[in-house]
C-alpha positions, 0 to 999 in steps of 0.5 A, a space after each residue: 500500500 503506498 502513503 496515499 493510501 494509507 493517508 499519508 502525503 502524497 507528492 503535492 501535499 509535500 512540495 504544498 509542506 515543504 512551502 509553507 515553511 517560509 514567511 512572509 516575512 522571509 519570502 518578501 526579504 527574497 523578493 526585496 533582494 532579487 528585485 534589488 540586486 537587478 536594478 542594480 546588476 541587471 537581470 543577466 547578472 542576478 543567480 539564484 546562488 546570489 540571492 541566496 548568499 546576499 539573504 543568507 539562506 541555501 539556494 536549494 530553499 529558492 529552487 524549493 519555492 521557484 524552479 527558475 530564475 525567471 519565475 522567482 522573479 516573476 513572482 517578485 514582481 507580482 508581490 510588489 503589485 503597488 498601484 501607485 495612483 488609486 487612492 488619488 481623489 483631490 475632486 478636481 481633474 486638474 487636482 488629481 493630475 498634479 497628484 499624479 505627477 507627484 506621486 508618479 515622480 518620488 518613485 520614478 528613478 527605483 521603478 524605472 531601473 527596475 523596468 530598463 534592467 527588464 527590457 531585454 529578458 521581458 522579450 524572452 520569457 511570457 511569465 515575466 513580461 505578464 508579471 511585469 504589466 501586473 506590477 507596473 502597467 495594469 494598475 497605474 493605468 486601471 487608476 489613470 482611467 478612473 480619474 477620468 471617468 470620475 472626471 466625466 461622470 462630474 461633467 468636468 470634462 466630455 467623454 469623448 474630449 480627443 485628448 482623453 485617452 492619450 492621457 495614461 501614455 502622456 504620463 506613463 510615457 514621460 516616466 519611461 523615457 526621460 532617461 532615455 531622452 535626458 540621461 534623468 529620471 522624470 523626477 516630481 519637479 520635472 512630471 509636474 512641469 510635464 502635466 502643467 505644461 502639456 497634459 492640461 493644456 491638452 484637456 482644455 485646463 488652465 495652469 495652476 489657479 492662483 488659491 492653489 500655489 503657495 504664499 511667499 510666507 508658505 502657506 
């Protein structure tokens, strides 16, 4: 009679055991490190041998849990899914941008690296450029068009204003290439000067109202 049988584990419940073991704690300071070490090195350089020596764990507890590299990140890249713009909600279109460009630009540079030392390996591996768009792209542009749908359902703006559905682009697009364009990262000075300048142009919206810049004694 085999374990199964006689109600002990079976392979699936062992490997499910096996994983259990680790943290979250743990699992998310492996997955601070790789993500970490490839904005630093870059995907090609990052082992699994290293991560493991950097965390101080043996690398047959990551081939546990990951069986690749590209997996390992994959599921790092997922776990640190953080949708940036969703809670912005000032009440204004105008408002909610100016927002964006502050929040987009205090990350840029750490997310940015992150995206350029992926660009070639996310055209080689399906899981990683899948994870990558979980991360990164699907939630900072579910949270771009929800701005703008709030925008119209106010009649701030009409839905189908030319300029509105090149707005994601407009923002995303500025964050990825300045470097490229510049050799700097689109920083919060930069992507708030970008959207006072061409975003809310673009959408038939003034500069910044007098009531909203700050008094020459700060307030």
């Amino acid at each position: 009679m085999t374990s199964q049988a006689a109600g002990g584990p079976g392979p699936e419940s062992a490997v499910a055991s096996r994983r259990s073991k680790l943290t979250p704690e743990r699992e998310r300071e492996f997955f601070d490190a790789v993500l970490d070490q490839i904005r630093e090195c870059g995907y090609e350089a990052v082992t699994m041998e290293g991560v493991a020596a950097s965390t101080r764990c043996s690398k047959s507890t990551l081939y546990r849990q990951w069986k690749t590299k590209p997996q390992f990140v994959a599921a790092a890249l997922r776990a640190s899914r953080c949708p940036r713009f969703a809670d912005i909600d000032t009440g204004s279109l105008a408002g909610d941008l100016r927002e964006v460009a502050r929040e987009g630009g205090t990350r840029s540079g750490r997310d940015t690296r992150l995206l350029q030392a992926l660009a070639h390996a996310i055209t080689q591996d399906e899981e990683l450029q899948r994870a990558l768009r979980d991360a990164f792209v699907e939630p900072e542009l579910a949270a771009l068009r929800k701005i703008i749908d709030r925008a119209v359902a106010r009649g701030e703006i009409a839905a189908d204003h030319p300029a509105l559905e090149y707005v994601p682009a407009q923002i995303l697009g500025v964050l990825r290439m300045r470097p490229v364009l510049d050799g700097q990262y689109a920083d919060e000075t930069y992507l708030t000067r970008f959207v006072e300048a061409a975003v809310l142009p673009a959408l038939g919206l003034g500069p910044t109202p007098p009531g909203d810049k700050p008094s020459e004694d700060g307030t």
